[in-house]
N, C-alpha and C positions, 0 to 999 in steps of 0.2 A: 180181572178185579176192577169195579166200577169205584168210580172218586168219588167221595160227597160232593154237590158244587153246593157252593154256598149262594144264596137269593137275593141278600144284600151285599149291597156293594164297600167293602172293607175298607178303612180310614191306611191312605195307603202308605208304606212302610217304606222310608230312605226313596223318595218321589227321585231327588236327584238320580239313584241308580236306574227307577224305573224309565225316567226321559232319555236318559242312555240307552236303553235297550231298544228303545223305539226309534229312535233317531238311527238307530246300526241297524235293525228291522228292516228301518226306509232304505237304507242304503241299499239294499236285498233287491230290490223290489223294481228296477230298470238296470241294476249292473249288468247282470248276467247274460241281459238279453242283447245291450248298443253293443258290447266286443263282438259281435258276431258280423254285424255289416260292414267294418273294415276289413276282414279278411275274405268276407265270404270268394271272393273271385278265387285264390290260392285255391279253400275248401273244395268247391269244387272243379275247380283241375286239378287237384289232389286223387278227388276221388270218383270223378266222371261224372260228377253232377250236370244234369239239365235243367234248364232256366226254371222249367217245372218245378222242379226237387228242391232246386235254391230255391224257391221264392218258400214252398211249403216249411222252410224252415222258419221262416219269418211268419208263417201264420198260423203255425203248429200254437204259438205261445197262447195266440187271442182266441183257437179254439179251447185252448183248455181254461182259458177265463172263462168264456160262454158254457162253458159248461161246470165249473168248480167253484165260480164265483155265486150261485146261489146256494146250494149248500151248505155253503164254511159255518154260517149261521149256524145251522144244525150242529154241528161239530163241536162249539162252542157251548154249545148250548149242554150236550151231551158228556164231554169231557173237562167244559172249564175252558175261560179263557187263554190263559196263558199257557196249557199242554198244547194245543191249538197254534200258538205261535209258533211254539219250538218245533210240530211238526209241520210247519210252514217252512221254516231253516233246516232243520235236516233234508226237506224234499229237495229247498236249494241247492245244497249243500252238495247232497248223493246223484240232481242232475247234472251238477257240474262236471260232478267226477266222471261220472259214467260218459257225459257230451267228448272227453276228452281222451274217450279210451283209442280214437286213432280209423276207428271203421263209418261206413256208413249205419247201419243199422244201432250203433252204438251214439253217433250224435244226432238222428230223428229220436230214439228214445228217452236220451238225458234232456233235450229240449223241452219232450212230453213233460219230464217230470217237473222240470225248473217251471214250467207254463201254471203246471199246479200249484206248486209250492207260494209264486209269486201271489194268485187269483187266491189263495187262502188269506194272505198276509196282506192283498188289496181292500180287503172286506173287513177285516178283524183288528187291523191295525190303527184306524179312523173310531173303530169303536171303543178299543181302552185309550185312545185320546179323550175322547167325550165324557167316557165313564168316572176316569180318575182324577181328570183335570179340566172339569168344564169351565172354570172362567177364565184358563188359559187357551184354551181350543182354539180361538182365530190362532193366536201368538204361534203357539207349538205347532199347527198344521202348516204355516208357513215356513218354519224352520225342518221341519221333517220332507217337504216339498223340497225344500233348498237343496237336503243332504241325500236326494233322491236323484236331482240333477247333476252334484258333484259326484256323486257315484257314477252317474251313467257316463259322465263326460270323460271322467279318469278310466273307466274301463274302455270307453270309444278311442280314446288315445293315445292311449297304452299297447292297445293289441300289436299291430306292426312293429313299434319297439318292440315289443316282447318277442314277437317271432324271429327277428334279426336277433336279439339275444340269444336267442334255443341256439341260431346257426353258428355266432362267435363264439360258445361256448361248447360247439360241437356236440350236442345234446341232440340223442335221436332214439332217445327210448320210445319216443313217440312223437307222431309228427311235428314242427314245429308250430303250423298253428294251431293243434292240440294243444300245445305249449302254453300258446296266449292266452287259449281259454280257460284251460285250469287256474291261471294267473287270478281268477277274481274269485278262487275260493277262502281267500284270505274276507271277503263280504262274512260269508256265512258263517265260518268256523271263529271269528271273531267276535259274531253276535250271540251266538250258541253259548259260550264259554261265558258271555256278560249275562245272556237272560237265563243262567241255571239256576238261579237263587230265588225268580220269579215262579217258578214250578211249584212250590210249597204252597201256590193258591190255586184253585180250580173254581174261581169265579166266573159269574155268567154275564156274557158280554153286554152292552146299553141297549133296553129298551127298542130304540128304536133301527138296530142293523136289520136291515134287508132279509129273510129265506126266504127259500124256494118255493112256500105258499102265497108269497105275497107278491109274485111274479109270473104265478102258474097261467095269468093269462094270456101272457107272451106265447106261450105256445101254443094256444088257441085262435090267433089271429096270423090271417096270413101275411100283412101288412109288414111285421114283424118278420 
């Protein structure tokens, strides 16, 4: 079933809830990824990781930027802004879970997903900044930056306490730093739950967001 998206840009309804959503958006958007470089050494002597495998977890994320971050546009464009967000936070949301299911094959693939989710929500997020509240734009992109670093740094710092937690609490349904990293699904599922009210629009994101045509010559140069 296709959404109407509407053309113009709607005088926007309860702004205070909508700068909430974006601001817990941001939050989304480097958590997921810093808990992973405190533990990584456990992760892999957990799981026999080679320097290789470790580092690929670390770059799993930026290729699925280079690859998802032209697109999103499309997306947006086809379904509405704000559907687009949410299935930015669900992708979060279900790499998270699945990163922490305890195997190898299970945290290369939730990485995969989180990689995407974020690379949506990097592209799309900056444009219903612009869209809804252009002559707060400097203002709000510096506070949504702010609450992108407090997210990264609280999930950076968090992780080893949390793994020491899993072990005083005798918790081994799955690994313990499975543990820690599950620990930052409280990001997504917190933002999910604020921007559901946001779904009843299917607007089209600002003018001037970046696709995949306006890029296409990247991959025509080698330089690149």
């Amino acid at each position: 079933m296709s959404h109407k998206i509407n053309k113009t840009v709607p005088k926007v309804a309860r702004p205070a809830l909508v700068i909430l959503g974006i601001l817990l958006i941001a939050s989304n958007l480097r958590a997921p990824l810093t808990g992973l470089g405190p533990i990584l050494d456990f992760i892999s002597h957990d799981l026999g990781l080679s320097a290789t495998q470790a580092g690929m977890l670390t770059t799993l994320p930026l290729l699925a930027f280079a690859l998802f971050s032209p697109v999103s546009s499309g997306l947006a464009r086809k379904i509405g802004l704000e559907p687009s967000l949410m299935i930015a936070l669900v992708l979060v949301g279900a790499g998270v879970l699945i990163r922490s299911g305890g195997s190898t094959l299970m945290l290369f693939l939730g990485t995969c997903i989180i990689g995407v989710g974020i690379a949506i929500g990097n592209v799309l997020l900056p444009s219903l900044l612009k869209r809804d509240f252009p002559k707060q734009v400097t203002t709000l992109t510096a506070v949504y930056v702010l609450i992108m670093g407090i997210g990264s740094t609280l999930s950076s710092s968090t992780a080893i306490p949390m793994m020491k937690l899993a072990g005083s609490m005798g918790f081994n349904a799955i690994p313990h730093w499975a543990f820690a990293l599950a620990t930052v699904l409280i990001f997504p599922v917190i933002s999910i739950i604020v921007w559901l009210p946001q779904l009843a629009g299917h607007t089209r994101p600002s003018a001037d967001t970046a696709d995949i045509d306006s890029h296409s010559y990247l991959w025509r140069s080698a330089a690149a």
